[in-house]
N, C-alpha and C positions, 0 to 999 in steps of 0.2 A: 573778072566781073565788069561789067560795062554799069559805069556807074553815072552814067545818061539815060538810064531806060526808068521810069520808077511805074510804067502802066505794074496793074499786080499786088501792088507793093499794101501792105497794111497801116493804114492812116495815122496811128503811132511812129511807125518808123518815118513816114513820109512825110509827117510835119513835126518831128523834132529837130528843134532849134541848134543843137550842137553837132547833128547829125548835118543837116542843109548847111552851116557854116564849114564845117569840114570838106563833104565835098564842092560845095561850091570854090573852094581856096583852092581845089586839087584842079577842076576844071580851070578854074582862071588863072590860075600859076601855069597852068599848062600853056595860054598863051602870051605871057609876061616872060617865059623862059626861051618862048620860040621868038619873041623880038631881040631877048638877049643875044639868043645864040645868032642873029643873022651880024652881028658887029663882035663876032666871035667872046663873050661874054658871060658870066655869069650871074648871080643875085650877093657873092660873095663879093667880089669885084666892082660890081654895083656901090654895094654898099659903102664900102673902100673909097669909088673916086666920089660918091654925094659927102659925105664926111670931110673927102680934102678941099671940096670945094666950097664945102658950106662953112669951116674952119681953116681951111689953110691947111700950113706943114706943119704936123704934129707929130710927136713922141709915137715908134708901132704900138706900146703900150696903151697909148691914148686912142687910136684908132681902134684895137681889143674891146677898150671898155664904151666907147660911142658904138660900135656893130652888135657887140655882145659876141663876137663872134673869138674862139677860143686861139690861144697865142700861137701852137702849131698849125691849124690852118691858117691864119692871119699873116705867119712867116712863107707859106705857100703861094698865097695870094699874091702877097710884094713880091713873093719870087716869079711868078710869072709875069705882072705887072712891068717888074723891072727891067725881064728878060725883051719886053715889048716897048721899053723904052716910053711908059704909060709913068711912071711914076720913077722918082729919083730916090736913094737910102744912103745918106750920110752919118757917121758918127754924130751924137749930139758933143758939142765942144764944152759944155757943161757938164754934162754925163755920160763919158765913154761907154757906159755899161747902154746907154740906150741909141738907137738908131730913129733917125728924124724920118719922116717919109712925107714928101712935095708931091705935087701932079705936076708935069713936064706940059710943053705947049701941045704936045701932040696925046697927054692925055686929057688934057682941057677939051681937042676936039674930040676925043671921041665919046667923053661926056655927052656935049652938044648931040652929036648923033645920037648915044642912046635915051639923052631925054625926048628926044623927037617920036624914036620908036617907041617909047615908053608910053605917050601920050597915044602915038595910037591903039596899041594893044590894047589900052585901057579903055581907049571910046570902043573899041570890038569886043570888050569884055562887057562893059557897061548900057550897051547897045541898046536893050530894054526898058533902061530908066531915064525919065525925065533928067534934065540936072537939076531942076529944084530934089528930085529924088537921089540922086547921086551926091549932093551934099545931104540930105539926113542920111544915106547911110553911111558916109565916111564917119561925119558925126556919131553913128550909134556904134560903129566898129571902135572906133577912137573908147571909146566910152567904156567897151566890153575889153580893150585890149589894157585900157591901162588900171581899170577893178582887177582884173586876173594877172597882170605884170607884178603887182605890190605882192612881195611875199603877206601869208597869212601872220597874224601875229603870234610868237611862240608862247609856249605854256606859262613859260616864267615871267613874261611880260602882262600876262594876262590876268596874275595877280595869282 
């Protein structure tokens, strides 16, 4: 289904609000992943070197719980990272049981590149909107991401 076309479409489907944020994420992921892949990249790895870079060398554990991203892919991720000489994996000397992981100088640069391509896929995604509009909607995203991020509150807490 080409979910570009909406001539057709019934005014219900057409301007529900979960419905337009869905695929609008699908279209614009589609090109935030084509900037990734051109510096051979993913959103996982992504996420990976903004966390080491925004925090340094941390615990893979720590890096899990800043991605959200789950501990056997996270283990994949450093393993490819590793294998590319993007990121370094030492035992922690405090806690054997845990492995540190650094960004190396050459994955510092490749950071650099993908926040370059980053920024532009974004202006090509956002291409439509003023930036005074492109900050309200980071803003209303922000707003909707993090009401829906918060678990609901459970039965028993609710009295």
């Amino acid at each position: 289904m080409d979910i570009t076309k909406h001539a057709g479409q019934a005014p219900l489907w057409r301007n529900l609000a979960s419905r337009l944020l869905n695929q609008t994420a699908i279209l614009v992921g589609r090109v935030v992943n084509e900037a990734l892949a051109v510096n051979g990249t993913h959103r996982y790895q992504l996420a990976t070197l903004a966390t080491l870079d925004a925090f340094g060398a941390v615990s893979q554990a720590e890096l899990c719980r800043r991605t959200n991203i789950d501990r056997s892919d996270m283990n994949a991720v450093v393993n490819a990272l590793e294998v590319e000489r993007i990121v370094t994996r030492v035992s922690d000397p405090d806690d054997r049981r845990q492995n540190i992981v650094g960004m190396t100088e050459t994955g510092k640069a490749r950071f650099e590149r993908l926040k370059a391509g980053l920024a532009e896929a974004e202006d090509r995604a956002l291409a439509p909107l003023a930036p005074a509009d492109r900050q309200e909607l980071l803003r209303l995203l922000r707003i909707l991401h993090d009401y829906h991020a918060v678990p609901p509150p459970s039965a028993e807490s609710r009295g």
